[in-house]
Each structure stands twice: as C-alpha cells, then as structure tokens.
BAZAGU-221671 format. One record per residue (C-alpha): residue in one letter; x, y, z. Coordinates in Angstrom, 3 decimals. Layout:
BEGIN
{fimi A,{X,Y,Z}},
...
***
This chain:
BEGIN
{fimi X,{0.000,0.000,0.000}},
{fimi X,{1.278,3.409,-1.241}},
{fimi X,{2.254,5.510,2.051}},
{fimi X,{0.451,9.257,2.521}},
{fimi X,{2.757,11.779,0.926}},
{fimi X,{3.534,14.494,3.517}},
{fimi X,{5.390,17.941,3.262}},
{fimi X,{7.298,19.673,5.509}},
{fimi X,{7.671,23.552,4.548}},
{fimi X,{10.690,23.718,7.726}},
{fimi X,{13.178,21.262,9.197}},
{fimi X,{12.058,19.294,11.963}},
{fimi X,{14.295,18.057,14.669}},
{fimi X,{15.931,15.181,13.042}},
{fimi X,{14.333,11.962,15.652}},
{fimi X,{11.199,13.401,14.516}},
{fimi X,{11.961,13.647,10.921}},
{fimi X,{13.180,10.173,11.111}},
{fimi X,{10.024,8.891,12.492}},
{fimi X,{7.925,10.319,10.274}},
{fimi X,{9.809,8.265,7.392}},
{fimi X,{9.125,5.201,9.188}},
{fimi X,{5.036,6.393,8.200}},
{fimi X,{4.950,8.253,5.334}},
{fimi X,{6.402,9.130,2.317}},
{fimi X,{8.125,12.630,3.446}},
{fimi X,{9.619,15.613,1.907}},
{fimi X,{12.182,17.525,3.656}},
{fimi X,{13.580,20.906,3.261}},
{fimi X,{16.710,20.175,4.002}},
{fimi X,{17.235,23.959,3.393}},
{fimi X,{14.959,24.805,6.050}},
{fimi X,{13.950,28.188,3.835}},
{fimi X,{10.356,29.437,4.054}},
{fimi X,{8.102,28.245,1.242}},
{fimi X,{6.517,30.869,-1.262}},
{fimi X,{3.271,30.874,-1.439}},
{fimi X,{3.101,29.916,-4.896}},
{fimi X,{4.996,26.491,-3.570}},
{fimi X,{2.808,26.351,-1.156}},
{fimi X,{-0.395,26.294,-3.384}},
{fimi X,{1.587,24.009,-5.859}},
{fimi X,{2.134,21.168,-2.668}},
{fimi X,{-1.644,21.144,-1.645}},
{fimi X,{-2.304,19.846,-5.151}},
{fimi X,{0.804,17.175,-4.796}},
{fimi X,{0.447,16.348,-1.553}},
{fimi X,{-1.795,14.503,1.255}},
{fimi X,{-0.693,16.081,3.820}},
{fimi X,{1.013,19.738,4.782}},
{fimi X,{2.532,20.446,7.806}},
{fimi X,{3.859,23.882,7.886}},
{fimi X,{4.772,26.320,10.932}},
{fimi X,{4.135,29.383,12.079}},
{fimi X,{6.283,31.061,8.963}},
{fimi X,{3.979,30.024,6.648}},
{fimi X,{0.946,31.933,5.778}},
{fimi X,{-1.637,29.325,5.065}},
{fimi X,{-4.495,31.627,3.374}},
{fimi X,{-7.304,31.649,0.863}},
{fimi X,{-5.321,31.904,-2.385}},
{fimi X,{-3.300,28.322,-1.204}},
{fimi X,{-7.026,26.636,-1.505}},
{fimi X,{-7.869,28.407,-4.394}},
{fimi X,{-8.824,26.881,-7.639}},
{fimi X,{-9.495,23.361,-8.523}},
{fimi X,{-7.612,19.820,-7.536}},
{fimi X,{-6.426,20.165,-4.233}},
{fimi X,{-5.023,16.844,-2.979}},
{fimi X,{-4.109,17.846,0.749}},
{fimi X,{-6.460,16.462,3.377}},
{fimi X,{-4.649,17.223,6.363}},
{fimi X,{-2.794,20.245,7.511}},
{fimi X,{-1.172,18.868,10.540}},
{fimi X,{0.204,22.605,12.276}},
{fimi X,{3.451,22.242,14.109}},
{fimi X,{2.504,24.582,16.621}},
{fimi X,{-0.156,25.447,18.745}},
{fimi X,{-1.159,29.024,17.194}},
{fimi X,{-3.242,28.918,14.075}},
{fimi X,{-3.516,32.079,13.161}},
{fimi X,{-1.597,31.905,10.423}},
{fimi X,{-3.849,29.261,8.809}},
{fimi X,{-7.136,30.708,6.974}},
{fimi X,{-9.800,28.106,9.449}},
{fimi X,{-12.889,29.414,7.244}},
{fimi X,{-10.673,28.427,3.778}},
{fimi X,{-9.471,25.047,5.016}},
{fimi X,{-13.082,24.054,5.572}},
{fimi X,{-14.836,25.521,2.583}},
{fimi X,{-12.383,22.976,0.708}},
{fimi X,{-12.613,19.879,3.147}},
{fimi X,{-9.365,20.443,4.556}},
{fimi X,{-9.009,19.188,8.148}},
{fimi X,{-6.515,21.149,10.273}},
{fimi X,{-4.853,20.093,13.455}},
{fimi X,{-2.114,21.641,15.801}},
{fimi X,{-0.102,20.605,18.899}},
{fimi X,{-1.434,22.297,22.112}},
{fimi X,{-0.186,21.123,26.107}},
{fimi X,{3.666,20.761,24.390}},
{fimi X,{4.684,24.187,24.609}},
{fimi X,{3.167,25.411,27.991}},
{fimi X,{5.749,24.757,30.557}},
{fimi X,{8.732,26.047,27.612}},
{fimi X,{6.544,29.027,27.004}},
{fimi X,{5.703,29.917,30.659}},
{fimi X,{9.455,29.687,31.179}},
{fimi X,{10.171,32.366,28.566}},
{fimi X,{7.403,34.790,30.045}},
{fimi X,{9.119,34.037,33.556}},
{fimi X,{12.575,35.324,32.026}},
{fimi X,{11.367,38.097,30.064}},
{fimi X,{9.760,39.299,33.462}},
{fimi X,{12.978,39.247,35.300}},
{fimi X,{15.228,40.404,32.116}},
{fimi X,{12.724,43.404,31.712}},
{fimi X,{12.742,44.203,35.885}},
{fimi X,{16.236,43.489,36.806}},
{fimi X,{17.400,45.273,33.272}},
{fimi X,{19.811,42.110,32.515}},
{fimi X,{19.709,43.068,28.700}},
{fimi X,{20.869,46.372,29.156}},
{fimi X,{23.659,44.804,31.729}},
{fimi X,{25.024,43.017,29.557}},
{fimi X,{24.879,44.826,26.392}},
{fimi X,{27.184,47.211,28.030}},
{fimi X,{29.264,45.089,29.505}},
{fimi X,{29.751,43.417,26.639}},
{fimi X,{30.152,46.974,24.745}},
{fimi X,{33.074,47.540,27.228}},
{fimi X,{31.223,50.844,29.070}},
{fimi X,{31.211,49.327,32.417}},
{fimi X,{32.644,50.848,35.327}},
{fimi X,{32.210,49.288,38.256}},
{fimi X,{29.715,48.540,41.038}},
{fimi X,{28.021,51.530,42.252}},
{fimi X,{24.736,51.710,44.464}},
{fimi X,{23.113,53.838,41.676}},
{fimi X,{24.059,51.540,38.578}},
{fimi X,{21.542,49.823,36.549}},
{fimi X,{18.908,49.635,39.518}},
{fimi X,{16.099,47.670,38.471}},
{fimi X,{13.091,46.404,40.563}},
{fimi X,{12.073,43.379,42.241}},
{fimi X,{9.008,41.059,41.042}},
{fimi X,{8.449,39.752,44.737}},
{fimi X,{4.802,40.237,45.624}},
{fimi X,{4.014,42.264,42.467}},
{fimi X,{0.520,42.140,40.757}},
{fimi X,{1.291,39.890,37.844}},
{fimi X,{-2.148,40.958,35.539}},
{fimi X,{-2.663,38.364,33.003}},
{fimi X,{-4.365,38.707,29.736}},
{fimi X,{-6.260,35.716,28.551}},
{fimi X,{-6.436,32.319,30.839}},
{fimi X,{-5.476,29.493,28.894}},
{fimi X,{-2.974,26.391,29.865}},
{fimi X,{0.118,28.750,29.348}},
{fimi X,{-1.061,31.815,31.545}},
{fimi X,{-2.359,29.710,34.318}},
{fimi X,{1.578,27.892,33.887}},
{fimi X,{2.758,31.591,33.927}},
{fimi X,{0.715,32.296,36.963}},
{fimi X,{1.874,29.175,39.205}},
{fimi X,{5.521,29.992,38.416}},
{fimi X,{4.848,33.472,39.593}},
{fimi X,{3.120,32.924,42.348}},
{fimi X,{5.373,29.939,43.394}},
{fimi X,{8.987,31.791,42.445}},
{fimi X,{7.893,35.533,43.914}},
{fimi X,{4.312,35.252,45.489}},
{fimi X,{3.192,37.177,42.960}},
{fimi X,{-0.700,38.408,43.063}},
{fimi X,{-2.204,36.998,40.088}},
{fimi X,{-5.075,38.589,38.452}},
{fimi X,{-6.455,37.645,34.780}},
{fimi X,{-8.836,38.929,32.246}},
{fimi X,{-10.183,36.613,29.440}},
{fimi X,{-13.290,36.026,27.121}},
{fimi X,{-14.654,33.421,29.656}},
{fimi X,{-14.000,32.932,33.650}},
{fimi X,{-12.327,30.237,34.993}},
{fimi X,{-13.800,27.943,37.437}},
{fimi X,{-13.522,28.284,41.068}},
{fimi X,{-11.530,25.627,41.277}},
{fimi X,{-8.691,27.018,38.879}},
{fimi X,{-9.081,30.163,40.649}},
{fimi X,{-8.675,28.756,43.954}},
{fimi X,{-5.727,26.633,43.103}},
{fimi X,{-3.567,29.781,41.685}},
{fimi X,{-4.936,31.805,44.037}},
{fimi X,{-6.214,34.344,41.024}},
{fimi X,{-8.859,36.414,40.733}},
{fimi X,{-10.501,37.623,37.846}},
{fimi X,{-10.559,40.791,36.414}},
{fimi X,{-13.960,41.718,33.546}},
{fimi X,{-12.262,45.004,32.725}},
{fimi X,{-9.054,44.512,30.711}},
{fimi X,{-8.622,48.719,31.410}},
{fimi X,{-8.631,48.121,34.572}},
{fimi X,{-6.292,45.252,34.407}},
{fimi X,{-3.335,47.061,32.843}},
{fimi X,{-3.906,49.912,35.223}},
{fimi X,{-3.625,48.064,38.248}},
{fimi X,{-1.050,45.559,37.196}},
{fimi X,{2.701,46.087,37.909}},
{fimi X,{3.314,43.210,34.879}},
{fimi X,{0.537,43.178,31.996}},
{fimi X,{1.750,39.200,30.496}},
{fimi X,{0.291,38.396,26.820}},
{fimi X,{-1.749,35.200,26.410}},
{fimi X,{-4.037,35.537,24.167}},
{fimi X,{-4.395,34.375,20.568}},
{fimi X,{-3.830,35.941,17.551}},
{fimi X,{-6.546,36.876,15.057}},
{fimi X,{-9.055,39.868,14.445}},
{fimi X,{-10.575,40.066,17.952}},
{fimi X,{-7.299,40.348,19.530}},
{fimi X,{-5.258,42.964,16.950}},
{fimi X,{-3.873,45.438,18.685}},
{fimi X,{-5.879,44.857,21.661}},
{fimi X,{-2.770,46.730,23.340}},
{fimi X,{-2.953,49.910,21.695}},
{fimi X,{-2.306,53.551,22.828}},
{fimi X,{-5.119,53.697,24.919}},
{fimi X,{-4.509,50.784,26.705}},
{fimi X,{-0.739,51.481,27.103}},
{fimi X,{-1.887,54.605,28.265}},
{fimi X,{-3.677,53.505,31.610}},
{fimi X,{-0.521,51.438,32.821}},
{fimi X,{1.367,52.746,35.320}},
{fimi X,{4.795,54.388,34.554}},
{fimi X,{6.919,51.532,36.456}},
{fimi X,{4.347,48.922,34.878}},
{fimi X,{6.244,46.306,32.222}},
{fimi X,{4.650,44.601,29.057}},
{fimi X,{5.597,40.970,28.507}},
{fimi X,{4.181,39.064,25.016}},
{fimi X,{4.887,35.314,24.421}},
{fimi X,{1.586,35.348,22.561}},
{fimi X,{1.507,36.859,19.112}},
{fimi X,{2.840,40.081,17.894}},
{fimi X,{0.058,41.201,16.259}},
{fimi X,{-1.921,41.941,19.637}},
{fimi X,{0.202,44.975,20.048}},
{fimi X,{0.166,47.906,18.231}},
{fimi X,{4.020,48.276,17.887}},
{fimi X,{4.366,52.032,17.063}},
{fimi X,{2.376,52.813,20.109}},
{fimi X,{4.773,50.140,22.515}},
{fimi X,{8.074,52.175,20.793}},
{fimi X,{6.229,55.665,21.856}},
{fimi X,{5.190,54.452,25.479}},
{fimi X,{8.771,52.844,25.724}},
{fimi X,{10.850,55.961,24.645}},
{fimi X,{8.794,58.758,26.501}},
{fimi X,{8.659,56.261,29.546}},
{fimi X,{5.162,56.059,29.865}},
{fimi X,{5.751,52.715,30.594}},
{fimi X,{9.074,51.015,32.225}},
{fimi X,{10.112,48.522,30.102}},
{fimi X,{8.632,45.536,28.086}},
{fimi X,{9.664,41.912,27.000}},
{fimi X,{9.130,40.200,23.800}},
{fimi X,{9.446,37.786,21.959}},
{fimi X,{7.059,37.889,19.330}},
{fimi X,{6.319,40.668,16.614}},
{fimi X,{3.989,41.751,13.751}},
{fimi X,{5.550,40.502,10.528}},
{fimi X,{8.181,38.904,11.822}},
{fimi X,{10.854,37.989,11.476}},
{fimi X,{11.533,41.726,10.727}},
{fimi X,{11.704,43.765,13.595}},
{fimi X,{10.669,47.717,13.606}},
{fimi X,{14.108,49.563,13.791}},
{fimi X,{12.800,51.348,16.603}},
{fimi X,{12.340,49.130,18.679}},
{fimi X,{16.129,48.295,18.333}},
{fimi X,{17.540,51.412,19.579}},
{fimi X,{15.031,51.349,22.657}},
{fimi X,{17.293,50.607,26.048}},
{fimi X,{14.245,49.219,27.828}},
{fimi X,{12.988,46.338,26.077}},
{fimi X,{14.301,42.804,25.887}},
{fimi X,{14.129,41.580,22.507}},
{fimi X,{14.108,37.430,22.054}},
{fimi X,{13.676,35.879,18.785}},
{fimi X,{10.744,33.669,19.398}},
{fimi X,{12.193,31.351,21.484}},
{fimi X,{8.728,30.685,23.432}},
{fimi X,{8.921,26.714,22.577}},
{fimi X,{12.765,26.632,22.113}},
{fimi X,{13.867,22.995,24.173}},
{fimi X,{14.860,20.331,22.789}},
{fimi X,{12.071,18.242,24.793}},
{fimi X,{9.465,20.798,23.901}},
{fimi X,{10.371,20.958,20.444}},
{fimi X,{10.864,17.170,19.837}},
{fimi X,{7.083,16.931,21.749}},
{fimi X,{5.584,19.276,19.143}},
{fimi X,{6.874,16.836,16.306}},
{fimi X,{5.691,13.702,17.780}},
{fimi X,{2.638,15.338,18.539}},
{fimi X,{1.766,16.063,15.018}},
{fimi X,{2.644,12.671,13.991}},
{fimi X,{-0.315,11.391,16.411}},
{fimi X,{-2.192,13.344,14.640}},
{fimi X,{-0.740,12.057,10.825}},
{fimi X,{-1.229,8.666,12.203}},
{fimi X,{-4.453,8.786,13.645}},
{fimi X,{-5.587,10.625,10.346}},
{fimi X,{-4.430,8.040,8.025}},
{fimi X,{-6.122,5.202,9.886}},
{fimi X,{-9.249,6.739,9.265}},
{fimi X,{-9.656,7.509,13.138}},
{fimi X,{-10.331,10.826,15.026}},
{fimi X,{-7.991,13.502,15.322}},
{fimi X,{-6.067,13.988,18.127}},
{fimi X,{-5.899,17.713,18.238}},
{fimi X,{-8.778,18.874,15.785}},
{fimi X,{-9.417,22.379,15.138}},
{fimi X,{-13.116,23.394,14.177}},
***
C-alpha cells in the first residue's frame, strides 16, 4: 500500500523527521527556507498532507482553484492564526495543531522576560559586553524586584495559568487575569487568582501586563495607545503570545517617553523583521521567538503532530482537531 505523501515547509528536529519516514512518504527541506506561497499552493495539489509552521501563511489563495489533494494540515505549533480556518473548511481540509507541548517552555520564557525586563539584565550586559562598564556603584543599573508584584494576566489558557503558578510559586506574585470566559472556582482557587472583567482596569492596576491571548481579528492590537496609556509608569509589558496583539508604534512611543518602564518580547507583527525602533530602545528585551525553544518541547511538538498524521491516516479521530 502506497504511504500518505507528507510535506514539511521547515526542518524538523531530526528523531522526529526520522520517524515520520518510518510512516509516510516525506519531503524535507533540508534547506529549512520558508516556502513561497506559490509552492505552497503548488504542494496542496501534490500532496496529502502539509505540515507547515508558524512562517507560513496558510491563506485563501493556497485553496484556491481546482484539484487540491491535501487532506490534512497537521500545524506544528499550537497558534493557528496563520492558517485561513474558514478556507481550510470551505475545501474539506481538516486542520490540526499541537497544544499542552509548549506550555511549561513558554511559561518559562514569560518568567525570564519578566525578570530580564525588571532586573534590566539586557541592558547589563549589552554594556558590559560593549566595554562601558565601570564598576559597582549603588546607583548603577537599579532595576526592581518582582516579589509580591501584581502579575495581571491577559487571557487564561494552559500557558497563563503555567505563567501564573511559576509566579506565584517563584515571587508570590498576586495573580489577576482577564479573558473572554471565567475560569472555574476551582482554577481560581488553586492559583490563588482572581478575575478581572475590565481589561482597562487590568493594565492599570497591574505592575506586569503578560500576553496570552491568541492571535486573530478580535485580539489585533488589543494593546494599543489607549490601553498602554492607563498602565502605570513603572508597569512592564511581557508578550509570548503573538505580535500582532500589540500595536508596535504605540509600545516604541510608550517605551521611549517612559510612559511605561520597560517591556519583553518575543514575538512581533511581521516577523521575522523587527521595527528599527524598537532596536535602539534601552528598555525592552528583545528574544527571537524562542517561546517553545527545548529540545524536549520541540521534539514533543513533532511527535505530537505525527499522532495526529497517524491517527488521520487510519481513518480515526484527530487527536488535536481544530473546528
């Protein structure tokens, strides 16, 4: 029996890679260069299955037009928002991704950016390293401390609640969230969190505002001027979630007139550019979307995909389905 032929539009790492051969019939790129999306509508007619990343854009001119072969797009990745959901179904296209993987790697990366952003380690070291530095001195590069600070979280899903039990457990952090829908008592109770309906109020009384939301139209640049406005002037931004929720030329104004201390990120609009401005900005840390960057995590999000492929294939439900 012929095997399912399956593209790859990134490298994998290579265990994964190497179990997906023992399945399918897989094509690589070895180059590990982003696909065009003329390739990309060319493979959904050659294919049976796609399995891009969050550098592809997955939209309605890739299902356009007749023969399209693909019948699963199996996301590596738990974001979809680079996929077009309403596209994929108008041509019968299943889609599937790879939530729980990522949380704990994620949460991590929101813990650091917290502490890089408060303690001003990327500044420290860039000018160390830059050879300007003096000496101790009890004025030099004084940060602040995250230790009982109100940690104000925006959406509630696995990695935010992650975020909040690190926080709370690392720096007793006070942990209050805003989302579309309120947790049960229970969660609430067990991260000791209390929910907040007014996401205005939220970034006014938080000393961090941390990013987990998803991408998409309800959430673009749900941080905007107004918004950055009502934080307080030692407040810090963090976003693991998707860059498009900020509004970046309002986060380069708030950051160089100090409206707001200093932000962490590690995710932007149209990356993997990055606005200039934001460059020459002293108080933001800058990470190149390193949210699910372990080896463990990483190799989880593979196998976790090839569930999916598998289950698929066999003609039984998906694993991770998306609607």
């Amino acid at each position: 029996m012929q095997k399912p032929r399956i593209l790859l539009t990134r490298k994998w790492p290579d265990e994964v890679e190497a179990t997906l051969a023992d399945h399918f019939d897989v094509t690589l790129n070895v180059a590990d260069r982003p696909l065009s999306g003329d390739t990309l509508a060319a493979a959904m007619r050659e294919y049976d299955a796609l399995c891009p990343t969050v550098t592809d854009r997955i939209d309605a001119t890739v299902f356009a037009g007749e023969g399209i072969r693909v019948r699963l797009i199996a996301n590596y990745g738990a974001g979809v928002d680079h996929i077009d959901l309403d596209a994929a179904r108008v041509a019968g296209v299943a889609v599937s991704n790879t939530p729980d993987v990522l949380t704990q790697a994620t949460a991590e990366i929101a813990l650091m950016l917290m502490l890089m952003a408060a303690r001003r380690a990327s500044e420290g070291e860039r000018e160390l390293r830059a050879g300007a530095w003096t000496g101790w001195r009890p004025t030099h590069m004084v940060g602040q401390s995250l230790h009982q600070k109100r940690l104000g979280l925006v959406g509630f899903g696995r990695i935010a609640r992650e975020t909040a039990r690190m926080a709370r457990d690392a720096f007793d952090m006070e942990i209050v969230y805003h989302s579309r829908s309120r947790a049960g008592v229970d969660v609430e109770a067990a991260l000791d969190a209390r929910f907040e309906p007014d996401l205005g109020r939220l970034a006014a009384d938080s000393d961090i505002l941390s990013l987990h939301c998803p991408g998409g139209e309800a959430t673009h640049h749900l941080v905007d001027a107004a918004l950055l406005a009502r934080m307080k002037p030692s407040a810090i931004l963090i976003n693991t979630a998707r860059g498009s929720v900020v509004d970046t030329k309002a986060l380069v104004d708030a950051l160089a007139n100090r409206q707001i201390a200093a932000a962490g990120l590690d995710v932007y609009e149209g990356e993997p550019a990055v606005p200039p401005a934001l460059l020459t900005l002293p108080n933001v840390v800058l990470l190149p979307h390193l949210g699910s960057a372990t080896v463990e995590t990483r190799r989880a999000m593979g196998m976790r995909a090839i569930d999916n492929l598998i289950a698929f294939f066999a003609g039984e439900p998906l694993r991770d389905p998306l609607p």
